[in-house]
KEKE-3310 file (N, C-alpha, C; in steps of 0.2 Angstrom, whole numbers, plus 5000, padded with zeros to 4 digits):
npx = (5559:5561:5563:5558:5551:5538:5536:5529:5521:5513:5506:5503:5492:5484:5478:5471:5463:5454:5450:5438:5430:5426:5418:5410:5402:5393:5378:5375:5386:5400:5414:5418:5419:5428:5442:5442:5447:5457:5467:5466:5457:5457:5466:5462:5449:5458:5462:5451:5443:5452:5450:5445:5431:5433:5443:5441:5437:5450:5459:5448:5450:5464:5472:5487:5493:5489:5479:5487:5493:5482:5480:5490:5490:5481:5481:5487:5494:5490:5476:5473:5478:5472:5459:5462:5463:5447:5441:5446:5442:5430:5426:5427:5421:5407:5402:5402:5391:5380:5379:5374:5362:5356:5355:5354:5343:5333:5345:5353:5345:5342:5354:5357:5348:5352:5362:5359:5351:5359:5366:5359:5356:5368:5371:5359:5366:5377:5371:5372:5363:5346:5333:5315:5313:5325:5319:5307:5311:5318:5306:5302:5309:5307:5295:5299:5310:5302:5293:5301:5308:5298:5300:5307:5299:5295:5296:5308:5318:5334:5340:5353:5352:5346:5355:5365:5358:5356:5370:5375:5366:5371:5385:5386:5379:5389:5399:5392:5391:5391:5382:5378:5384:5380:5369:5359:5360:5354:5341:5337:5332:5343:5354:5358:5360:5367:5380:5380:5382:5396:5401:5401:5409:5403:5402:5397:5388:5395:5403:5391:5388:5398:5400:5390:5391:5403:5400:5390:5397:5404:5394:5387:5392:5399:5388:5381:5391:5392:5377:5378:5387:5380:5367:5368:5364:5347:5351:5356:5347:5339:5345:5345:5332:5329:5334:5330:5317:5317:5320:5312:5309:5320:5315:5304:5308:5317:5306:5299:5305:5305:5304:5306:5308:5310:5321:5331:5335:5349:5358:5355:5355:5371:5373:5370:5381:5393:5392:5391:5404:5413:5408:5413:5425:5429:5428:5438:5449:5446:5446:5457:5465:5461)
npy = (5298:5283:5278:5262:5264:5272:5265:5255:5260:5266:5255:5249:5258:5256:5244:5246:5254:5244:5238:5246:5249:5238:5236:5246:5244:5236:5235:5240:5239:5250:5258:5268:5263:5251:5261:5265:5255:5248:5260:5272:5282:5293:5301:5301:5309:5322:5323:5326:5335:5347:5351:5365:5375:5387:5388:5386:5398:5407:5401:5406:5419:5422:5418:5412:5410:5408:5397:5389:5385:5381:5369:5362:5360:5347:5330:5327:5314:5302:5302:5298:5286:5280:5281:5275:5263:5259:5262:5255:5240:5245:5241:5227:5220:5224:5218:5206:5206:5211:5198:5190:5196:5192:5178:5174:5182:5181:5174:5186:5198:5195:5193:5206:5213:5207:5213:5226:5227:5222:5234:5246:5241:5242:5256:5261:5258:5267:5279:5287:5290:5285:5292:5297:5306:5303:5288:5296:5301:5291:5283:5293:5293:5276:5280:5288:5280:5268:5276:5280:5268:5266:5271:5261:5255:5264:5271:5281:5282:5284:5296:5308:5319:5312:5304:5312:5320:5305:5302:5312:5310:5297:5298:5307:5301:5291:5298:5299:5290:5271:5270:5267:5269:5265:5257:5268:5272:5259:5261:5270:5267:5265:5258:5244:5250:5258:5249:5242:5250:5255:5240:5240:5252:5264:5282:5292:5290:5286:5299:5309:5305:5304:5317:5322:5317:5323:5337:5336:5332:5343:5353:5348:5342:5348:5353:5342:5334:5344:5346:5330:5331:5340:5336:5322:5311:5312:5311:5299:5292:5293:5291:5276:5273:5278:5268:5254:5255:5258:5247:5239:5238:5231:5217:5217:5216:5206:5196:5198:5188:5175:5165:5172:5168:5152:5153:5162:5163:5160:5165:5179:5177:5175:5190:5197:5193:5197:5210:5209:5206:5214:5226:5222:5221:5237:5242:5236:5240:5253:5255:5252:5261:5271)
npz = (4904:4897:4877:4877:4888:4886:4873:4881:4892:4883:4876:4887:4886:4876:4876:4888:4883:4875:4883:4888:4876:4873:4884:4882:4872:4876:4882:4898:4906:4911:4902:4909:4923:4920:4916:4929:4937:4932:4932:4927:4928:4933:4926:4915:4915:4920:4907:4898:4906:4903:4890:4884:4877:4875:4867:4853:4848:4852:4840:4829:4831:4826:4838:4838:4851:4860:4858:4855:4868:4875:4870:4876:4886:4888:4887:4875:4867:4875:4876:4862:4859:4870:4862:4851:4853:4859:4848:4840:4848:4846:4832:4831:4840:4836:4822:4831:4843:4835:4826:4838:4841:4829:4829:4843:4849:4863:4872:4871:4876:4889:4893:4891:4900:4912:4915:4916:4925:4937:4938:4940:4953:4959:4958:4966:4978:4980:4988:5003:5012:5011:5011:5013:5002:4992:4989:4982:4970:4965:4964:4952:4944:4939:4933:4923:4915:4911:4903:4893:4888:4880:4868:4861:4854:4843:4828:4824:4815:4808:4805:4799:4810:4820:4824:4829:4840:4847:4849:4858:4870:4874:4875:4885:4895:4899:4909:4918:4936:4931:4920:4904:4888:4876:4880:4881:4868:4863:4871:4864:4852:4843:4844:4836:4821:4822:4827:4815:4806:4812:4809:4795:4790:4791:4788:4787:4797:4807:4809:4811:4824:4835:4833:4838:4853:4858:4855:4867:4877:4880:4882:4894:4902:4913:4920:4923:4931:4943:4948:4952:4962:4971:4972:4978:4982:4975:4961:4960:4965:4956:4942:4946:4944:4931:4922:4929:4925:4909:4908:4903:4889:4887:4890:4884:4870:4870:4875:4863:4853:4860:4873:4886:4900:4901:4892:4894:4907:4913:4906:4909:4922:4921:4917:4930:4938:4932:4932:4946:4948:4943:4950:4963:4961:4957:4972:4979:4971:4976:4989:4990:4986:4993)
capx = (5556:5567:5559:5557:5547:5535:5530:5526:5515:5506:5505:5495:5485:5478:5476:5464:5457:5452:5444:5434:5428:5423:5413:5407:5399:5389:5374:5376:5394:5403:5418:5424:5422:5435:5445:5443:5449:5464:5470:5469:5451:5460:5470:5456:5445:5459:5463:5443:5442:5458:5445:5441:5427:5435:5450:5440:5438:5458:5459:5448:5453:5469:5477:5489:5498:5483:5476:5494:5494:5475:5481:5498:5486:5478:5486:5483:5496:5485:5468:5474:5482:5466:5453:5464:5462:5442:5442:5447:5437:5422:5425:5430:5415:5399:5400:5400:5387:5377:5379:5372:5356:5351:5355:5350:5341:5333:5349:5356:5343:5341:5360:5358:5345:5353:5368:5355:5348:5363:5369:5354:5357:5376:5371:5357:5369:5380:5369:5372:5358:5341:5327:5307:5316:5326:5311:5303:5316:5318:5299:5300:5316:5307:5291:5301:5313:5297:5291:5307:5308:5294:5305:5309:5291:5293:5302:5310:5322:5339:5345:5360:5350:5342:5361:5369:5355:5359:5379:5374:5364:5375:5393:5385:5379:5397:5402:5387:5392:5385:5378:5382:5381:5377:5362:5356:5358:5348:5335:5334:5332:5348:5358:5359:5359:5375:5382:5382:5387:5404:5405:5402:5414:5399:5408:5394:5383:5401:5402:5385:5386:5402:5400:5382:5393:5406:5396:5385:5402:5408:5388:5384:5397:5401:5382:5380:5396:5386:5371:5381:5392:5377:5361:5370:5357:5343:5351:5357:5340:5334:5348:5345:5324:5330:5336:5322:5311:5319:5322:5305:5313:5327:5309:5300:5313:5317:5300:5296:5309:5304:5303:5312:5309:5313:5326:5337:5336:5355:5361:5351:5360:5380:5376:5372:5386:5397:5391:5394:5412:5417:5409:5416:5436:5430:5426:5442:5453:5446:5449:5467:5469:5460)
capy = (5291:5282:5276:5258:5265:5274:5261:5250:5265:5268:5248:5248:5260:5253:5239:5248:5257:5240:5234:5250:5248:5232:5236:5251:5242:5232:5237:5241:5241:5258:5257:5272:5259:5248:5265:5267:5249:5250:5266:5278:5286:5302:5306:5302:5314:5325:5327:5327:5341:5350:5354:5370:5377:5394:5388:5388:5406:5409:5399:5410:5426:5423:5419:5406:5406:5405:5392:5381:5387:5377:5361:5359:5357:5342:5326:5322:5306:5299:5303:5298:5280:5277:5281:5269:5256:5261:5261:5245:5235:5244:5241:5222:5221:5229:5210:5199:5209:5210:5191:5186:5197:5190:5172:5173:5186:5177:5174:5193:5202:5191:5192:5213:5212:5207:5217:5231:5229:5223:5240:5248:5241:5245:5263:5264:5256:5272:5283:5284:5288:5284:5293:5296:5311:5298:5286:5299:5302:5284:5283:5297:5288:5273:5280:5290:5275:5264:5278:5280:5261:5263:5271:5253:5253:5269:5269:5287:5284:5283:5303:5311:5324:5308:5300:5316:5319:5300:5301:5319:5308:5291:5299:5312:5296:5288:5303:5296:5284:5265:5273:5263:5276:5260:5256:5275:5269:5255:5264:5276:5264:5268:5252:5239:5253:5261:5242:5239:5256:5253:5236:5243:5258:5269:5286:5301:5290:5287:5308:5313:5300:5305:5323:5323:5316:5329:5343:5334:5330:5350:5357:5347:5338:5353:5355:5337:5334:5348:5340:5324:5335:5345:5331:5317:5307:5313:5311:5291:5288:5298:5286:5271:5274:5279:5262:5250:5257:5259:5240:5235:5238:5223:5212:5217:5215:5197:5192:5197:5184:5168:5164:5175:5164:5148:5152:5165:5165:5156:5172:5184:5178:5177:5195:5200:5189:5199:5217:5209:5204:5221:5232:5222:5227:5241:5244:5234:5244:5262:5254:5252:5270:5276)
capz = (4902:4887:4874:4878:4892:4882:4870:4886:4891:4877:4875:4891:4888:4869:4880:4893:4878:4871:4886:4890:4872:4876:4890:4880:4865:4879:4887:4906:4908:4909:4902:4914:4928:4919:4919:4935:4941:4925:4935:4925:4926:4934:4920:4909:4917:4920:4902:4895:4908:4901:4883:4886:4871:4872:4861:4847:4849:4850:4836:4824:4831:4826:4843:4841:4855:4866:4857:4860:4875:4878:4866:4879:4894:4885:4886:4869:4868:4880:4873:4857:4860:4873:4859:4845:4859:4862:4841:4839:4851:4843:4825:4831:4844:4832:4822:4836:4844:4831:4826:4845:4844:4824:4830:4848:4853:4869:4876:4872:4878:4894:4896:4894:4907:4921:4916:4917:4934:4943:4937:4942:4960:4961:4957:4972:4983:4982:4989:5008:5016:5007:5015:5009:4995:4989:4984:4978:4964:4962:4959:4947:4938:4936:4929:4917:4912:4908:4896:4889:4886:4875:4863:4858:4849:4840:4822:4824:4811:4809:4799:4805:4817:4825:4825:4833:4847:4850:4853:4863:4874:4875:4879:4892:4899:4901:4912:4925:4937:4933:4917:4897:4883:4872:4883:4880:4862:4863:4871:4859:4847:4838:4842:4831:4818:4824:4827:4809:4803:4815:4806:4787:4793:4787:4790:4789:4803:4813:4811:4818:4832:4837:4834:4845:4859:4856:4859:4873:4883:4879:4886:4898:4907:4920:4924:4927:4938:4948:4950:4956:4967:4976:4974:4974:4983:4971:4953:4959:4965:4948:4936:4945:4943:4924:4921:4930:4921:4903:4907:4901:4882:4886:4892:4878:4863:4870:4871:4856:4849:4861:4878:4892:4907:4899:4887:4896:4914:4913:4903:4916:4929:4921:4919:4935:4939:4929:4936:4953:4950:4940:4955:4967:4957:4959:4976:4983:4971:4980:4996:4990:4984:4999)
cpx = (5559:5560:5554:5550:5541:5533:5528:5521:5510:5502:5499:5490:5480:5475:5469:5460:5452:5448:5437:5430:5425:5415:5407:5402:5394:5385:5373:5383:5398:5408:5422:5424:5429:5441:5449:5448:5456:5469:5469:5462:5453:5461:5466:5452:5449:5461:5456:5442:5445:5455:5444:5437:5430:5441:5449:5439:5444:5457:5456:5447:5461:5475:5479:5493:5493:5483:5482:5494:5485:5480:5488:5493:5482:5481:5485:5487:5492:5482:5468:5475:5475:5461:5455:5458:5454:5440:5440:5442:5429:5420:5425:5423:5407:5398:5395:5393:5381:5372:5374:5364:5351:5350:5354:5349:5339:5340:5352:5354:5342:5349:5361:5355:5350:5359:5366:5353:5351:5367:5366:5354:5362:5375:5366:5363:5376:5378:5369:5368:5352:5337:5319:5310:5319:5322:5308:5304:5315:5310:5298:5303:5312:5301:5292:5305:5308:5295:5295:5309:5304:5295:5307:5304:5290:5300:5303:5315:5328:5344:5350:5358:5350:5349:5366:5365:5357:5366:5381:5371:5369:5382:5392:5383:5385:5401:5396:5388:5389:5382:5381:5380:5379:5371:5357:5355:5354:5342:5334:5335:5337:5355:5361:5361:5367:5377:5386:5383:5395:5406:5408:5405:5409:5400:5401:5389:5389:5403:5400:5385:5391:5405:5395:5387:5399:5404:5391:5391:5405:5401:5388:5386:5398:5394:5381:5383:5393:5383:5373:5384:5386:5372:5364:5365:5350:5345:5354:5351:5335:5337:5344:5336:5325:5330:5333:5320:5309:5320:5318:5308:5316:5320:5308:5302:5314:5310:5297:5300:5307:5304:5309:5313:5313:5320:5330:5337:5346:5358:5359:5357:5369:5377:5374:5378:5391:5399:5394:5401:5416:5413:5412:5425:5436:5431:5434:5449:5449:5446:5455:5468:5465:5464)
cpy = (5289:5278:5267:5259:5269:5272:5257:5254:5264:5262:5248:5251:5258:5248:5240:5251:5251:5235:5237:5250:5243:5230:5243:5250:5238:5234:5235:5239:5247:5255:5263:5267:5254:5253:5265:5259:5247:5255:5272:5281:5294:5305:5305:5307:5322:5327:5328:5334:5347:5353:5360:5374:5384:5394:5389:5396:5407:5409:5404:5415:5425:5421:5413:5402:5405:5398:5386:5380:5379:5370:5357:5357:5349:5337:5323:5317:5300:5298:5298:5287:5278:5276:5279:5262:5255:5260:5254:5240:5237:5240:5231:5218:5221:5219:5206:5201:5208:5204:5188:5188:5196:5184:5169:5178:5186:5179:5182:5196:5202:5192:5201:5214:5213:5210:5225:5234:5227:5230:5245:5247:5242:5252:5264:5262:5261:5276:5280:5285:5290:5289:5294:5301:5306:5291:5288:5301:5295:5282:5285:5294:5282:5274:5285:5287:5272:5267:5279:5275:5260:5266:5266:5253:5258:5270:5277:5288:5284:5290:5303:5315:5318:5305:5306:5317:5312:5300:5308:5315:5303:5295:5303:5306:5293:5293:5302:5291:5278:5264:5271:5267:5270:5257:5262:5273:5266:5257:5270:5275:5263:5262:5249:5242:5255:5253:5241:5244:5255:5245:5238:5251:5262:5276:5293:5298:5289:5295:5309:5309:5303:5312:5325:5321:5320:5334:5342:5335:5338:5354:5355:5343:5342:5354:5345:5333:5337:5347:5335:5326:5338:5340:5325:5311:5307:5310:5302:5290:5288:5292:5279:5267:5274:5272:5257:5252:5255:5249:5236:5234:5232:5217:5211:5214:5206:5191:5192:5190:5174:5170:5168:5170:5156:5145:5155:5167:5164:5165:5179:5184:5179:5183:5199:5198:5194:5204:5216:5211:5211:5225:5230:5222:5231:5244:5240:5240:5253:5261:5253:5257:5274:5278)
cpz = (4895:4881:4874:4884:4892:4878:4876:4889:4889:4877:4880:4892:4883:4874:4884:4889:4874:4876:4889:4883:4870:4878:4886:4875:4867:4883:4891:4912:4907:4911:4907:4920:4928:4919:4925:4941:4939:4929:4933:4924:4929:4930:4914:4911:4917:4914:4897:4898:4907:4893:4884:4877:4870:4868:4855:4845:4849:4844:4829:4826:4831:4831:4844:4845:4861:4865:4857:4864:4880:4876:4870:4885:4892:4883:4880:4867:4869:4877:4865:4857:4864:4867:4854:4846:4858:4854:4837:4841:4848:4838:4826:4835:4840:4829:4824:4839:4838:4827:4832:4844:4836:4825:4837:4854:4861:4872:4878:4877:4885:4898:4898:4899:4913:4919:4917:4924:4938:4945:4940:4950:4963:4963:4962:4979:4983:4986:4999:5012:5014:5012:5008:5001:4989:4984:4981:4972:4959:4960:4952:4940:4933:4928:4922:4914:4910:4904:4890:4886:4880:4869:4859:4851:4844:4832:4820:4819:4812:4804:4803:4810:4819:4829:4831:4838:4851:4855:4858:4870:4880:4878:4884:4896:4902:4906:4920:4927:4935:4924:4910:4892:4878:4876:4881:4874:4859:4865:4866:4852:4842:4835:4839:4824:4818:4823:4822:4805:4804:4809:4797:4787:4789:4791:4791:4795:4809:4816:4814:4824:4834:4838:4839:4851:4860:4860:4864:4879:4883:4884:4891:4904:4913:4923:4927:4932:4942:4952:4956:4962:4975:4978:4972:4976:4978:4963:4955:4960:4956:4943:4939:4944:4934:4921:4921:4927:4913:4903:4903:4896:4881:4884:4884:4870:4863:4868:4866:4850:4851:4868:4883:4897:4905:4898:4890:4904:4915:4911:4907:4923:4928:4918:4925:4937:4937:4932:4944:4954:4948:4945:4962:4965:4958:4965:4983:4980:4973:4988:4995:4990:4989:5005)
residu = (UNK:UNK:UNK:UNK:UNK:UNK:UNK:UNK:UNK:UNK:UNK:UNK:UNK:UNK:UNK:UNK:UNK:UNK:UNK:UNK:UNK:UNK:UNK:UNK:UNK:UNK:UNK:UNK:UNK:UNK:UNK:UNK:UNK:UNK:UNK:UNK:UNK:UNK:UNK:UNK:UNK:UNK:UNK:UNK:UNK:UNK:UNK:UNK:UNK:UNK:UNK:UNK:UNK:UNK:UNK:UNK:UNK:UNK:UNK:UNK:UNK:UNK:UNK:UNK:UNK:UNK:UNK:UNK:UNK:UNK:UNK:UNK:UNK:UNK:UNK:UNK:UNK:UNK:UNK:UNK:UNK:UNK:UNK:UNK:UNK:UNK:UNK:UNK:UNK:UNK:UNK:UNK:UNK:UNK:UNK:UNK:UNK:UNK:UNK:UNK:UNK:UNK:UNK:UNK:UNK:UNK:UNK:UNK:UNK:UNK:UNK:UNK:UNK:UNK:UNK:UNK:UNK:UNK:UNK:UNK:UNK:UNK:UNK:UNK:UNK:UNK:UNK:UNK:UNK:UNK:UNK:UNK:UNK:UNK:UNK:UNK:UNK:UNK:UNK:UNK:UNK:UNK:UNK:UNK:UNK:UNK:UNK:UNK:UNK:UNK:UNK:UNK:UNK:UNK:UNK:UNK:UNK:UNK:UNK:UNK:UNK:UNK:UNK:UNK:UNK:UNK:UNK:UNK:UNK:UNK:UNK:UNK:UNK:UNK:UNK:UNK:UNK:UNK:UNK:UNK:UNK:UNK:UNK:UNK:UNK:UNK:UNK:UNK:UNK:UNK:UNK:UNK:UNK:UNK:UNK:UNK:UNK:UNK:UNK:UNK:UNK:UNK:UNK:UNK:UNK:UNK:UNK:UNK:UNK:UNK:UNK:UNK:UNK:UNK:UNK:UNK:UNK:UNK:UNK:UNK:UNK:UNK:UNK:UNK:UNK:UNK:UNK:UNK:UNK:UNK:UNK:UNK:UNK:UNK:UNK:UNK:UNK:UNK:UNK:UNK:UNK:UNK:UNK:UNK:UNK:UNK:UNK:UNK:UNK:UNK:UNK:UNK:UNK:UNK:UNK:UNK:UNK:UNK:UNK:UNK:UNK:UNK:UNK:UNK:UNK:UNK:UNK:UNK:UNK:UNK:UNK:UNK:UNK:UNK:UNK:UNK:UNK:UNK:UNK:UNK:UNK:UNK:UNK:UNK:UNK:UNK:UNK:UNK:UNK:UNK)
# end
């Protein structure tokens, strides 16, 4: 590859890294789905999976041809240019974002809504064959996404522990299909907070969030692919139960500002609207690569 062809690369990948950070800073859009439609969610997956925690051990025993030896398995070019890309549209995004839900709440939270629960029915609609087990999850899901919604109502604060359990939450989320680590955020009241930390580059709550998802996506990413691998029918009925439920939080937030039905059914619907259109990209580009 000469180098001409290697800025053009990288080019496209800040690119994809600027629309997954996009879709990432917006709750009920995974930005792995635009990956995944971009092209490049293999090589994103194949180099996050490429991390291995026992480097850190080479490293302080001394061993460092081991520990090269890990860090050459890891496409960090890639990683590095994607999470500029993913950077960027944060610090650029938090704002605007921000701006919409002090000056029209209503509409926001009407517009997360149905970005929530088309989301919500893309994810049952994986599952290939529902039976009574299946409902029973999805029952389970919704009644513990409804209590978890009521999170909204609870002023748990904003320290750095509360900040790093968030970003352990939120980025282990992003590794489940369907699933927006910035919806995890908002449900766990943390949002708006994070939002305008990213716009005032406030640097020790951008650490603990970003170190909590760190070490979430280091624990508990192999047992979760698992899960998904072995109950795949139980853990989508379980997410998409998670989500209904937790959705009450969106209702609740808007109606606290004005009228839901009124004011933002219009916004409800451009984003199902949205969720249609980006699961139907994706469902055509895996018919192509099938």
């Amino acid at each position: 590859m000469n180098r001409g062809q290697g800025l053009r690369e990288y080019a496209g990948i800040y690119l994809r890294g600027l629309a997954m950070g996009a879709c990432d800073v917006i709750p009920g859009v995974s930005g792995g789905t635009i990956a995944l439609i971009t092209g490049i969610y293999e090589r994103l997956v194949g180099a996050i999976g490429s991390i291995d925690p026992a480097s850190v051990k080479h490293l302080f025993r001394g061993d460092f041809r081991s520990f090269r030896a890990d860090i050459e398995k890891i496409d960090i070019p890639f990683l590095i240019v994607l999470l500029a890309g993913i950077g960027t549209a944060f610090l650029l995004m938090s704002g605007v974002i921000l701006t919409l839900l002090s000056d029209y709440p209503v509409a926001t939270y009407s517009f997360f809504l149905g970005l929530i629960l088309a989301s919500a029915v893309a994810i049952f609609l994986e599952i290939r064959s529902p039976n009574a087990a299946t409902v029973a999850y999805l029952i389970v899901g919704t009644g513990a996404g409804y209590l978890l919604g009521g999170l909204g109502h609870l002023d748990i604060g904003h320290s750095l522990p509360i900040l790093f359990f968030t970003g352990m939450v939120a980025l282990c989320a992003m590794v489940l299909p369907g699933i927006s680590g910035a919806y995890m955020t908002l449900v766990l009241n943390q949002y708006e907070f994070m939002l305008a930390a990213l716009r005032s580059f406030s640097l020790p709550e951008i650490i603990s969030y970003i170190a909590g998802g760190v070490v979430g996506l280091l624990l508990f990413t192999k047992a979760l692919k698992y899960l998904l691998a072995t109950y795949p029918g139980a853990m989508l009925a379980l997410l998409t139960g998670l989500m209904l439920g937790s959705a009450r939080m969106l209702w609740d937030k808007g109606a606290a500002a004005g009228d839901m039905l009124t004011g933002g059914w219009v916004f409800f619907l451009v984003g199902l609207v949205i969720v249609g259109a980006v699961e139907f990209a994706k469902r055509r580009y895996q018919a192509r690569t099938a």
